[in-house]
C-alpha positions in Angstrom: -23.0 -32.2 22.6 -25.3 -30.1 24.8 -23.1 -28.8 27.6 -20.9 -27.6 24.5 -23.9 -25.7 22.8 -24.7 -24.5 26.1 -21.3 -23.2 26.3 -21.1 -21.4 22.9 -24.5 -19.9 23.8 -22.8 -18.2 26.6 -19.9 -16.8 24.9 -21.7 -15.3 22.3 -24.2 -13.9 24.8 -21.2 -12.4 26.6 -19.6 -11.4 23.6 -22.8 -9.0 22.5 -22.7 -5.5 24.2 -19.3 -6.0 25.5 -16.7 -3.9 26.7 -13.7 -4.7 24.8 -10.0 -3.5 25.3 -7.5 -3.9 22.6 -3.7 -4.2 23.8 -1.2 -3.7 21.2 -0.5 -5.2 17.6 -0.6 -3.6 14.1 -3.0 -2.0 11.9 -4.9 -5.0 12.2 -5.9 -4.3 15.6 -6.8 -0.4 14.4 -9.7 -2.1 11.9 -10.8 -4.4 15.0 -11.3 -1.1 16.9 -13.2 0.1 14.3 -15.2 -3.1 13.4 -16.1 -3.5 17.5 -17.5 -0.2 17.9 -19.6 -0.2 15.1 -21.1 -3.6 16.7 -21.8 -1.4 19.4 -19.1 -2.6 21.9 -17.3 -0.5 24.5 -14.4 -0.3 23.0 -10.5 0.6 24.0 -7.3 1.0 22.3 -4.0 1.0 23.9 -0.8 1.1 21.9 -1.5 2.8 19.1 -0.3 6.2 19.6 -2.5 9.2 18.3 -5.3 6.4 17.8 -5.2 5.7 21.1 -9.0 5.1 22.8 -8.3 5.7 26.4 -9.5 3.0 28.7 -11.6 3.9 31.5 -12.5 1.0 34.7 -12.1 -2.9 33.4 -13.0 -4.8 30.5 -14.8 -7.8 30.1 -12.7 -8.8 27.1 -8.7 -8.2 26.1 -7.7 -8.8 22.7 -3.8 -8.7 22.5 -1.6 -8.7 19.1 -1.5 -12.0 16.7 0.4 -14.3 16.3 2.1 -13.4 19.6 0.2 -12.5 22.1 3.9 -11.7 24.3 7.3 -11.2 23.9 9.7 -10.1 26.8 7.0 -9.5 29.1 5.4 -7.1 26.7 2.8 -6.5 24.4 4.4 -5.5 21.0 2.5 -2.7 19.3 3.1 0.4 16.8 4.8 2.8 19.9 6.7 1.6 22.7 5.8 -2.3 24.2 3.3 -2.3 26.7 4.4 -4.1 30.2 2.1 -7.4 30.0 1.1 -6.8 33.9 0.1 -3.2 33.5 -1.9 -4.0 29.7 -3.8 -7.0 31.8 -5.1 -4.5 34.9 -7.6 -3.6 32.3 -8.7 -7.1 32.5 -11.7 -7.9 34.5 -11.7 -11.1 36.1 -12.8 -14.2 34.7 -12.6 -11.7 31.4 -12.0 -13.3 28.2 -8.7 -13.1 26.6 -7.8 -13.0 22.8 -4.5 -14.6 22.7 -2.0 -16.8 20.6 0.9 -18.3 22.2 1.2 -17.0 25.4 4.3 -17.0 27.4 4.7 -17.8 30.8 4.0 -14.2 32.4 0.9 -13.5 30.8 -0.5 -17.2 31.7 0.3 -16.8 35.2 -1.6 -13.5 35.0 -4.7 -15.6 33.4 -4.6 -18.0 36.3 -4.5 -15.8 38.7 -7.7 -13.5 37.2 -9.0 -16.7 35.9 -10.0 -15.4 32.8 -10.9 -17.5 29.5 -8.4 -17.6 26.8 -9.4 -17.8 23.2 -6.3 -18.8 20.5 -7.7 -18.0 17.4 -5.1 -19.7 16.2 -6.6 -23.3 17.2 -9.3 -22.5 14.9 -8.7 -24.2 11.5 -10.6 -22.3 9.2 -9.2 -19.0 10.7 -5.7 -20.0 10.1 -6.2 -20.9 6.5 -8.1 -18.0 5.8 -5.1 -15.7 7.6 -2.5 -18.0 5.5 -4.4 -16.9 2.4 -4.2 -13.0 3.6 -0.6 -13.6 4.2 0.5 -15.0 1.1 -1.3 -12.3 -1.0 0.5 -9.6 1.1 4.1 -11.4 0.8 3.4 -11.5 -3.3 2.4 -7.3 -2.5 5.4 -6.3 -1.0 8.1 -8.2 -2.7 6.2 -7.1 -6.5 6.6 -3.4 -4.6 10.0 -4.0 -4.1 11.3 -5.6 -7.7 12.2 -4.1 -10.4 11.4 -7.2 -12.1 7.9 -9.6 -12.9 7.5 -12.6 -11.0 6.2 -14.2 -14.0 8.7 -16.5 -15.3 11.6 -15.6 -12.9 13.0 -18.6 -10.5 11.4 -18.5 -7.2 12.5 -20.3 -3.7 9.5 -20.7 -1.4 11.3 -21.8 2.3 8.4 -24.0 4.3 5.4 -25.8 3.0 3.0 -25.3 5.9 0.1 -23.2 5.5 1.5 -20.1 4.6 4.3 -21.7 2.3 1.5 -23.4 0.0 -0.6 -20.8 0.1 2.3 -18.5 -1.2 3.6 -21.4 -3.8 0.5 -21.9 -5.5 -0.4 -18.4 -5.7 3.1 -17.7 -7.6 2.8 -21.1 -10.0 -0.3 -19.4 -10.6 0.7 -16.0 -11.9 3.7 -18.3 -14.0 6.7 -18.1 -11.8 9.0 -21.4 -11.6 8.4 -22.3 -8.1 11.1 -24.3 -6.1 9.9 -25.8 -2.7 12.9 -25.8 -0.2 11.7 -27.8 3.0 12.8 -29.8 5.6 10.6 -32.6 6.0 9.8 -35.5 3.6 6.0 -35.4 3.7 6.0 -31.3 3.2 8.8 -32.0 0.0 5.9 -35.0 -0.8 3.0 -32.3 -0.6 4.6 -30.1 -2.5 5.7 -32.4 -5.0 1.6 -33.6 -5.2 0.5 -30.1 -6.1 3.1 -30.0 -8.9 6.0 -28.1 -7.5 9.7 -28.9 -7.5 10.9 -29.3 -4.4 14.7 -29.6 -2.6 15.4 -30.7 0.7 16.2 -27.1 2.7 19.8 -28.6 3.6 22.8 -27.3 1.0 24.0 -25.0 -1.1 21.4 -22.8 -2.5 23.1 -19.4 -2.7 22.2 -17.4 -6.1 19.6 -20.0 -7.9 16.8 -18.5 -7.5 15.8 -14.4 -8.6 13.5 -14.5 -5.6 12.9 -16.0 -2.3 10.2 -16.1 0.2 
């Protein structure tokens, strides 16, 4: 509708020459850094150590750690947690906010800034793509950790959401026996409609399976 174009015409006019602070996270957040300022945005890092970009006055967008945006109070990150109340004085008000799953501290701090919070998570196509990423790096670091091939050995995927399908059909793929353990009828039914075995997540599983994600 038009007040809705209207509206993503404004975010992405504030979102071009912005100055962006980055609170947290993993190395994730490190190639965000890099990716903003090479879009020419102000751009601040906190959290990170020696990569550190030292923040200077208040930024007109905050993009904290995914999937959780808070834990404790704090911001997780590679050092020690940042306090969410001293991370969000960077925060200009009515600033926008990057955040997934917010807990009760850093909302009453939104509130009370009134600043715009985006959940990337809400956005479909993002988490599908991020479920893809995930599965792919799950498959990396257990293949880095075996002594032994995937292909052909027994292998328990726990969960058939986005992540868990992503992960079983990328391991039927490379020729692993792929059991789906899950808790709900229609994810056993999904699983069982793109060809996998599948076992209620209840009972006795202990020592069937070579791997297990």
């Amino acid at each position: 509708n038009p007040a809705g174009l209207r509206r993503i015409r404004c975010f992405r006019e504030a979102m071009r020459n912005m100055r962006l602070i980055i609170i947290g996270g993993d190395v994730r957040n490190l190639c965000l850094a890099e990716l903003a300022h090479a879009h020419g945005h102000d751009v601040a890092l906190i959290g990170h150590g020696e990569n550190d970009l030292l923040p200077g006055g208040e930024y007109d967008a905050a993009a904290l750690p995914y999937p959780i945006a808070e834990k404790d109070g704090c911001a997780p990150c590679a050092g020690e947690a940042i306090p969410m109340d001293a991370a969000m004085t960077y925060a200009a008000q009515g600033a926008y906010v990057f955040a997934a799953k917010p807990g009760p501290a850093l909302e009453a701090i939104l509130t009370q800034k009134g600043c715009i919070r985006i959940d990337p998570s809400k956005d479909e196509a993002f988490t599908m793509e991020n479920a893809a990423i995930t599965a792919e790096c799950a498959l990396c670091a257990m293949t880095a950790r075996a002594r032994e091939c995937l292909f052909g050995a027994a292998c328990a995927v726990v969960g058939y959401g986005r992540i868990g399908r992503a992960l079983a059909l990328r391991l039927r793929g490379i020729g692993a026996k792929v059991t789906v353990l899950a808790r709900k009828p229609a994810a056993r039914a999904t699983a069982r409609a793109d060809g996998m075995d599948t076992e209620p997540i209840e009972g006795e599983h202990a020592g069937r399976w070579r791997f297990v994600f």
